[in-house]
VOZARO-716986 format. One line per 2 residues: number of its first residue (from 1); for each residue y, z, x of N, C-alpha, C. Coordinates in steps of 0.05 Angstrom, whole numbers, plus 32768, in hexadecimal, padded with zeros to 4 digits. Example, Ala and Ser with C-alpha at 12.3 -4.5 7.8 and 13.67 -1.06 7.14 Angstrom:
# VOZARO-716986
1) 7F8E:809C:8108:7FA6:809C:80F6:7FBE:809C:8108  7FD3:808E:8101:7FEB:808F:8111:8001:809D:8102
***
This chain:
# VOZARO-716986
1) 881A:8621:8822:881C:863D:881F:8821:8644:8802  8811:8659:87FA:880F:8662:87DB:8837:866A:87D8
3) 8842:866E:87BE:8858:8675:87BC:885B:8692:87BE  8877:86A0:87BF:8874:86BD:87BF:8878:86C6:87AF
5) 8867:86D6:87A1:886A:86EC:8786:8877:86FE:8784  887E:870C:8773:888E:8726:876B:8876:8739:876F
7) 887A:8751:8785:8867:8762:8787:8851:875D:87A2  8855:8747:87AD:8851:8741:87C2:8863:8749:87DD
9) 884A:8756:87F6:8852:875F:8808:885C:874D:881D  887A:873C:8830:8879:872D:883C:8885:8737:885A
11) 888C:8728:8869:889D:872D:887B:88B4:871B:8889  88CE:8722:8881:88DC:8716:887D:88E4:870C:8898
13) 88F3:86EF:88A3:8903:86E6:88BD:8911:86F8:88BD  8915:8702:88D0:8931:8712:88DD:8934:872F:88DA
15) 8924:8738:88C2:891C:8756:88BE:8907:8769:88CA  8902:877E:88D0:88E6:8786:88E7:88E2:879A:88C8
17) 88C1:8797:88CC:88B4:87A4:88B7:88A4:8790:88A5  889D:8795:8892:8891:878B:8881:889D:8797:885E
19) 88A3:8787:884C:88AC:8788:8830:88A9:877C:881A  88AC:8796:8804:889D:878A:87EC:88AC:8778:87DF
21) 88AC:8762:87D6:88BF:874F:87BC:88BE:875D:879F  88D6:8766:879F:88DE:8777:877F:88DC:875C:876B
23) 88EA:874D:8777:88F7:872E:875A:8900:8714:8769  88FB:8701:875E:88FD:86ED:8767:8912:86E3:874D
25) 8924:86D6:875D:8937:86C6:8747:8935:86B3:873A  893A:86AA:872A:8935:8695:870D:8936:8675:8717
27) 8948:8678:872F:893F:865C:8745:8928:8659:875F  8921:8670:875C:8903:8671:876B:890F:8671:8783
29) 8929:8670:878A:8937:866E:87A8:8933:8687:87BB  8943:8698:87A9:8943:86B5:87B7:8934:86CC:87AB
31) 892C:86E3:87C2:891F:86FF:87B3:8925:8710:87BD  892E:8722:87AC:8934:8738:87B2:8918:874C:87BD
33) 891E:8763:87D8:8907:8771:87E0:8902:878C:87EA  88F1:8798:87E6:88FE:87AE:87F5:88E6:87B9:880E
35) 88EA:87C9:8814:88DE:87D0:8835:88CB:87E0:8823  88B0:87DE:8833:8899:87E1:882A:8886:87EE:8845
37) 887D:8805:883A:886D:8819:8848:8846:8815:8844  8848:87FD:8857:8821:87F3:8851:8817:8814:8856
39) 8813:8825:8865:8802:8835:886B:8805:8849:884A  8818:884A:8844:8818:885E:8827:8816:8850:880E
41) 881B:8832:881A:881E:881D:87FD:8838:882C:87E9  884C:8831:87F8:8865:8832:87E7:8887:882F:87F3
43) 8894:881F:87DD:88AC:8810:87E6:88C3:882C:87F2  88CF:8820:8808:88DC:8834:8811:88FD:8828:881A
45) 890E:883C:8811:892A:882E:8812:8932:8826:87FD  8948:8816:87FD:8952:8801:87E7:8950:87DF:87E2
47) 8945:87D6:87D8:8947:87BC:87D9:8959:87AC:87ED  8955:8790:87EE:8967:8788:8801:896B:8764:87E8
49) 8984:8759:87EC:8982:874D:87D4:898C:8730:87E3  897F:871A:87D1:897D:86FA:87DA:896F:86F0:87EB
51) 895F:86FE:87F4:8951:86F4:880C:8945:86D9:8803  894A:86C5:881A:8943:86A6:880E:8920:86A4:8814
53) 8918:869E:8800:88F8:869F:87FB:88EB:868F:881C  88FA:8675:8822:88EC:866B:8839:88EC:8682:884F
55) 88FC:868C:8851:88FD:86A4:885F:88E8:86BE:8866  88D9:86C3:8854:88BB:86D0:8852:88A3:86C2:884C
57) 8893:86D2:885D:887D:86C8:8863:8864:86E2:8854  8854:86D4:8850:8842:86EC:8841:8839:8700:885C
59) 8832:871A:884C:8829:872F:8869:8811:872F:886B  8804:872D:8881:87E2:8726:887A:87E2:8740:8898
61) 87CE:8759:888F:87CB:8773:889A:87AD:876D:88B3  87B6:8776:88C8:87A6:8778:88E3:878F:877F:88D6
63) 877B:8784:88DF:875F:8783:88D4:8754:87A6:88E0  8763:87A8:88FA:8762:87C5:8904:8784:87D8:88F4
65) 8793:87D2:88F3:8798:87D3:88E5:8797:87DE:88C6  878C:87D5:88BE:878C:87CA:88A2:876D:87E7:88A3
67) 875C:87E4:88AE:8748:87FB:88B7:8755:881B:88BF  8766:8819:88CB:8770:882E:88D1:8784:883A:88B2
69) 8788:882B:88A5:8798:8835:888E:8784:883E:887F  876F:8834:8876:875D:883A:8861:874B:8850:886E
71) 874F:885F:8892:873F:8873:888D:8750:8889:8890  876C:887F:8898:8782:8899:8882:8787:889A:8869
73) 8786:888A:8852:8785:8891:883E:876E:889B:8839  8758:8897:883F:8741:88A9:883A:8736:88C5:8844
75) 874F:88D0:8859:874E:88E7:8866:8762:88EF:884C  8778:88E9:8840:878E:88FD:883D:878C:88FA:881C
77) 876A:88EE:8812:876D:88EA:87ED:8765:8909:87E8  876E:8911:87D5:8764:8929:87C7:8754:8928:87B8
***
């Protein structure tokens, strides 16, 4: 499995939702993250802090899904 980046969308054990990684720490152990809104593509709440990296998994988006977002953002662009 690729490593997890800063700015990368995951989903963490034990949390419901899906979240963005703000920072990863200088031991590559833990990252800090915060709750992440796929349909608007923006972070919502406050971070949540140490989350142990084995602990998230990258978010990989339903394919209907993932279709259904791109033809609401394309209904609501100005």
């Amino acid at each position: 499995m690729a490593p997890i980046k800063t700015g990368q969308i995951v989903e963490p054990d034990g949390l419901v939702g899906v979240y963005r990684v703000v920072s990863i720490s200088a031991d590559g152990q833990t990252a800090d993250i915060e709750k992440f809104d796929v349909a608007t593509q923006k972070s919502v709440g406050d971070p949540v802090r140490a989350i142990a990296i084995n602990k998230l998994t990258p978010y990989t988006e339903d394919p209907n899904q993932a279709a259904a977002r791109i033809v609401r953002e394309a209904a609501t662009e100005d």
